[in-house]
C-alpha positions as CSV (number, residue, x, y, z in Angstrom):
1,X,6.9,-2.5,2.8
2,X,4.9,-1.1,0.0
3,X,2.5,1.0,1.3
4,X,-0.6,2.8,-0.1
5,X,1.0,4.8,-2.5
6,X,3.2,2.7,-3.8
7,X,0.6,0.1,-4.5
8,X,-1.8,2.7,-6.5
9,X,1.3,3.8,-8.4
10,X,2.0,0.2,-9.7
11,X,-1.6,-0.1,-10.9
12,X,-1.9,3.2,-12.8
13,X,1.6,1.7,-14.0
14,X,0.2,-1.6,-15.3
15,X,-3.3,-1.1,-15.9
16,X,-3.2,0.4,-19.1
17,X,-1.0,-2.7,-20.4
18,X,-3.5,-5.4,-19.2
19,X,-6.8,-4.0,-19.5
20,X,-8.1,-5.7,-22.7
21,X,-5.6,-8.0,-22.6
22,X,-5.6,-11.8,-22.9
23,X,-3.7,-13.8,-20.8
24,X,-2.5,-16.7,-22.6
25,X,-0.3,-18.2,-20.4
26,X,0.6,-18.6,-16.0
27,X,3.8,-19.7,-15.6
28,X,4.9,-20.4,-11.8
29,X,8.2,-21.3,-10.5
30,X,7.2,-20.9,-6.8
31,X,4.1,-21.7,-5.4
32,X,5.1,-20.9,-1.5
33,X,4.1,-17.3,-0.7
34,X,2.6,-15.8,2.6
35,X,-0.4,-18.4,1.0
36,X,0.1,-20.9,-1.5
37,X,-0.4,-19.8,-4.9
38,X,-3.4,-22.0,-6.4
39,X,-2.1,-24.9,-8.2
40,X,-4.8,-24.5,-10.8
41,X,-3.8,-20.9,-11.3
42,X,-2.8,-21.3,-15.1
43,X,-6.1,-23.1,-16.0
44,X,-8.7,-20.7,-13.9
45,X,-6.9,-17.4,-15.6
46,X,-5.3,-18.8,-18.9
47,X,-7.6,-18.1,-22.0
48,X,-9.2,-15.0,-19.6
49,X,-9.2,-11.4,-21.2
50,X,-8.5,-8.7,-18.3
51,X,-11.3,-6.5,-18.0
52,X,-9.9,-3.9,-15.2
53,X,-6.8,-3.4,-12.6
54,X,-8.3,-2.0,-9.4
55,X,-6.9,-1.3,-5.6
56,X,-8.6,-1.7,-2.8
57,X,-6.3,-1.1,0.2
58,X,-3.0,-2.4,-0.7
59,X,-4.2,-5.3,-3.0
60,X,-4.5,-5.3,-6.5
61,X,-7.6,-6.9,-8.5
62,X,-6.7,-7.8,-11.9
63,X,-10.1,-8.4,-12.8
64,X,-10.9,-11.0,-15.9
65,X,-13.9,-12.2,-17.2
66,X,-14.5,-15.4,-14.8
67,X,-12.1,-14.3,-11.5
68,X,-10.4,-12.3,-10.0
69,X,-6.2,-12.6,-8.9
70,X,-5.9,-10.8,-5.7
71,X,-2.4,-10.1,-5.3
72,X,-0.4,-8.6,-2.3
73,X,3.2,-7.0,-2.4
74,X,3.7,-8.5,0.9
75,X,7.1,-6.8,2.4
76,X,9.3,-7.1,-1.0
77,X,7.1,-7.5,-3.6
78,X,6.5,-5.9,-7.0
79,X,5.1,-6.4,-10.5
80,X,6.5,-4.7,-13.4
81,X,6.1,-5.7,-17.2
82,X,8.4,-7.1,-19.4
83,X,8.9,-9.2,-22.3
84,X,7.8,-12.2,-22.2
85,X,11.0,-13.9,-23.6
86,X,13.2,-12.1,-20.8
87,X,14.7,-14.9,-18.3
88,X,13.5,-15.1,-15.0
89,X,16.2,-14.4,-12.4
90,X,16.3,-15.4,-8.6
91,X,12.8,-14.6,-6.6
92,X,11.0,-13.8,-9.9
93,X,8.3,-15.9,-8.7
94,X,5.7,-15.8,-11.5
95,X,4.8,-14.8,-14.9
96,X,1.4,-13.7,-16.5
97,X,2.0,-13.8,-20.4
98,X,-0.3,-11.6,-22.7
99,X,-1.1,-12.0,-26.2
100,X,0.9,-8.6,-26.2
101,X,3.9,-10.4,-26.0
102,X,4.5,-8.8,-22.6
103,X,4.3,-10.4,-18.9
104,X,3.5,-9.4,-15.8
105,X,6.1,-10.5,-13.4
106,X,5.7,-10.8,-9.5
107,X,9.2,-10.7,-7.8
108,X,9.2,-11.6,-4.1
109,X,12.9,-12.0,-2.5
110,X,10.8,-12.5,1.1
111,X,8.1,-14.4,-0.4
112,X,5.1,-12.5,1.9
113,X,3.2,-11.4,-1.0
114,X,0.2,-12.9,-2.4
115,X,-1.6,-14.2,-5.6
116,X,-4.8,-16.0,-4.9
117,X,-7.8,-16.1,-7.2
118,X,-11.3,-15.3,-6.2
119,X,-15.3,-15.3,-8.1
120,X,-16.1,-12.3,-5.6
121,X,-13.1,-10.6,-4.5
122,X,-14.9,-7.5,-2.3
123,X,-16.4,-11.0,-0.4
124,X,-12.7,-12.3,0.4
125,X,-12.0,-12.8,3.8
126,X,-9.3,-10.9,3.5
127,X,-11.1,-7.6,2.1
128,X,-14.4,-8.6,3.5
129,X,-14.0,-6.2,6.6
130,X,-11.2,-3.5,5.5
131,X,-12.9,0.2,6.1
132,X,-13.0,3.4,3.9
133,X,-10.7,4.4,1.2
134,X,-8.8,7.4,2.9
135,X,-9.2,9.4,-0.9
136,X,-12.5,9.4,-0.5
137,X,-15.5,11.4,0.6
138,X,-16.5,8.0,3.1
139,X,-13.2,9.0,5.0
140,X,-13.1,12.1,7.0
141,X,-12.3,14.1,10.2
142,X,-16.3,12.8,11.7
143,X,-15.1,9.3,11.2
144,X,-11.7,9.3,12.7
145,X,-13.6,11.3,15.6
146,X,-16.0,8.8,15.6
147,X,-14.0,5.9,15.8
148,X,-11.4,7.3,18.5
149,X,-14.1,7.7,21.2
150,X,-13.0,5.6,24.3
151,X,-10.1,4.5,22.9
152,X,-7.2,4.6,25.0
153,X,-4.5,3.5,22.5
154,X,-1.9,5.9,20.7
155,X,-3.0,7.8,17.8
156,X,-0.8,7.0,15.5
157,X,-1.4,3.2,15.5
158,X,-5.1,4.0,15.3
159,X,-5.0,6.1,12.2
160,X,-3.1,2.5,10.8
161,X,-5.8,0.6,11.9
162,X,-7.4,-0.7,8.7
163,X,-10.7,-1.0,10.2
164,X,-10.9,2.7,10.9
165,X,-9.2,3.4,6.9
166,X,-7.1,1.6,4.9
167,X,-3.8,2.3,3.9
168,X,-2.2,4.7,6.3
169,X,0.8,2.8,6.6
170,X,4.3,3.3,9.2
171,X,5.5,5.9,6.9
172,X,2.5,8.0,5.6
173,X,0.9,8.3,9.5
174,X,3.9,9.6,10.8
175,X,4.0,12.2,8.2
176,X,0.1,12.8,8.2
177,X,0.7,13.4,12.2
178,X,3.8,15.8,11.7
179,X,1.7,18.0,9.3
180,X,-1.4,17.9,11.9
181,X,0.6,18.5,14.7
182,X,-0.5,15.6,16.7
183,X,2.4,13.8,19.0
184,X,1.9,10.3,17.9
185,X,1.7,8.9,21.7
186,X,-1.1,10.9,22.6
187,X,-4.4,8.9,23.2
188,X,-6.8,8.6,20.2
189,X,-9.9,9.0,22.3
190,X,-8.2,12.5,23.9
191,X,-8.2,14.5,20.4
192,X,-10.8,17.1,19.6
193,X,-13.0,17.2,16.7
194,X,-10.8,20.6,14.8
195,X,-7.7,18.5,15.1
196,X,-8.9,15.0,13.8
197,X,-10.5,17.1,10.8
198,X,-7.2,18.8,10.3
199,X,-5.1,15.0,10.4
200,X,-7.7,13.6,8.0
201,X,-6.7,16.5,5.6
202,X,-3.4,15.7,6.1
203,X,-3.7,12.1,5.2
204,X,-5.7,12.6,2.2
205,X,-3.2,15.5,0.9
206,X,-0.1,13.5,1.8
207,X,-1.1,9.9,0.4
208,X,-2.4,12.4,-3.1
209,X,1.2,13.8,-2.9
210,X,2.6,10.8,-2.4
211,X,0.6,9.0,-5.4
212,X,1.8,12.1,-8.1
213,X,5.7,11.6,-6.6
214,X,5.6,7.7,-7.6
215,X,5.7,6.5,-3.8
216,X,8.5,6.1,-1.4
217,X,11.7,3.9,-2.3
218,X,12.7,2.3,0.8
219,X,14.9,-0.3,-0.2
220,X,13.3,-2.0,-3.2
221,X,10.1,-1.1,-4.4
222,X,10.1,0.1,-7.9
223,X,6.8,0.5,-9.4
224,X,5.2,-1.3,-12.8
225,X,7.4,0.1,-15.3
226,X,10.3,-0.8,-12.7
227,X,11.6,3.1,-11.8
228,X,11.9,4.4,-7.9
229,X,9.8,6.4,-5.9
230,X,10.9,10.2,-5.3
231,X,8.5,11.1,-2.1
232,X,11.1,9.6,0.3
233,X,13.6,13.0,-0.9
234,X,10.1,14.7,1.1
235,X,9.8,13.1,4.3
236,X,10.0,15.0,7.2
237,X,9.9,13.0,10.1
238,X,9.4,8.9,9.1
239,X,13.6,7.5,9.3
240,X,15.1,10.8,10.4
241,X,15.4,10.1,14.2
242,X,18.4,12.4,15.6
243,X,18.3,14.9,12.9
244,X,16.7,18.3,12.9
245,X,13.1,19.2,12.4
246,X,12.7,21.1,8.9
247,X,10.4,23.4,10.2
248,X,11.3,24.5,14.1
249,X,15.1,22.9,14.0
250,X,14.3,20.9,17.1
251,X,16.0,17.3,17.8
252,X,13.5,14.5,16.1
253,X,13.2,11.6,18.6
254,X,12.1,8.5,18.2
255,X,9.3,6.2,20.1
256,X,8.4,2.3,19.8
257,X,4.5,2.7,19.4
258,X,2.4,-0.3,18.4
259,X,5.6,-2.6,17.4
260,X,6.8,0.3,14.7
261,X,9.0,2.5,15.0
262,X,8.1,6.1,15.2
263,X,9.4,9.4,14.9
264,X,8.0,13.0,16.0
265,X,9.2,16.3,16.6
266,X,8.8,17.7,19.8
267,X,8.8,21.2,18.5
268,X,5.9,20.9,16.6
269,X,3.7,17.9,17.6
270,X,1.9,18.1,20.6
């Protein structure tokens, strides 16, 4: 699934070929996603010049002059531009034509994505109660200590709950963790103050990392101009179960924590 870093890459990759842009056309050749796309799609944005591409969490706001298309890359999904003429092949779901001559194209093979359209986007049920961005100064070690008090559940699916900070998805909190040195099974309400300020650094320098590398290609995700991510040639712990730790050489093992699958090295998380 694209996480965080992949999403943030795609905008950086298409912002700078929308923003000013008209859109003159919607063309949609399959409404059934996670939600149905809008019907009246094509009339709400057609005619509409994009004013700014922004992320909040792992959505994208293409953001035009009446509205707002709130799309989601679901667990497949990815936009990239290309001409406009270019065919549409199987699970290339939608097209939004500039006056550039270019489109943006949503391909969705699973179809979990999203592209809805909203007048007040931050007001969308769906972003209404998301917390902080972890790449900012409202997201710290305080609030993860904060947050964790009482709590009896495992870490790491606490650090991915999006009410405590978005984006700190399966792969980024199990590397976060690894450079912390937290086990991910230990109990969020158990950890002290100096280590939750050392994981929050550890998230924010990870997901930055991640950002500059182009995200991690697991699969399929390409970003907007269509090339892989390289941070996956980085990754420690997240799909390396049974091999050695880079650091301490010890066996990584594996754990089911919160549904996900989960790796750790005994060596160095505790």
């Amino acid at each position: 699934m694209p996480e965080l870093p992949e999403v943030e890459t795609t905008r950086r990759g298409i912002a700078p070929h929308l923003e000013g842009q008209r859109v003159e056309a919607v063309i949609v050749r399959e409404h059934r996603l996670r939600w149905p796309i809008p019907e009246d799609l094509d009339t709400r944005f057609s005619g509409q010049r994009i004013e700014t591409v922004e992320r909040r969490a792992k959505y994208l706001l293409i953001k035009a002059e009446a509205g707002t298309l709130i799309s989601h890359l679901g667990m497949s999904g990815s936009l990239r531009l290309v001409p406009s003429e270019t065919p549409a092949a199987k699970h290339e779901h939608v097209d939004i034509v500039l006056e550039s001559g270019l489109a943006l194209r949503y391909t969705d093979p699973r179809r979990f994505g999203a592209l809805l359209w909203s007048a007040d986007p931050y007001n969308h049920a769906l972003l209404l109660r998301l917390g902080p961005e972890p790449l900012t100064e409202l997201f710290d070690g305080e609030r993860l200590l904060q947050c964790s008090r009482g709590r009896s559940m495992a870490v790491k699916p606490f650090i991915m709950d999006n009410a405590v900070v978005v984006g700190v998805g399966n792969i980024y909190a199990s590397e976060a963790l690894f450079a912390a040195g937290i086990d991910p099974r230990r109990e969020a309400g158990s950890i002290s103050r100096a280590r939750y300020l050392k994981l929050a650094t550890a998230i924010k320098e990870i997901l930055a990392h991640a950002i500059n590398r182009g995200g991690t290609t697991l699969r399929d995700f390409v970003g907007g101009d269509g090339q892989p991510g390289y941070f996956q040639q980085e990754l420690f712990v997240y799909g390396r179960a049974g091999e050695f730790c880079k650091v301490c050489g010890s066996t990584l093992r594996d754990v089911r924590l919160g549904q996900r699958a989960s790796v750790y090295c005994p060596g160095c998380q505790r």
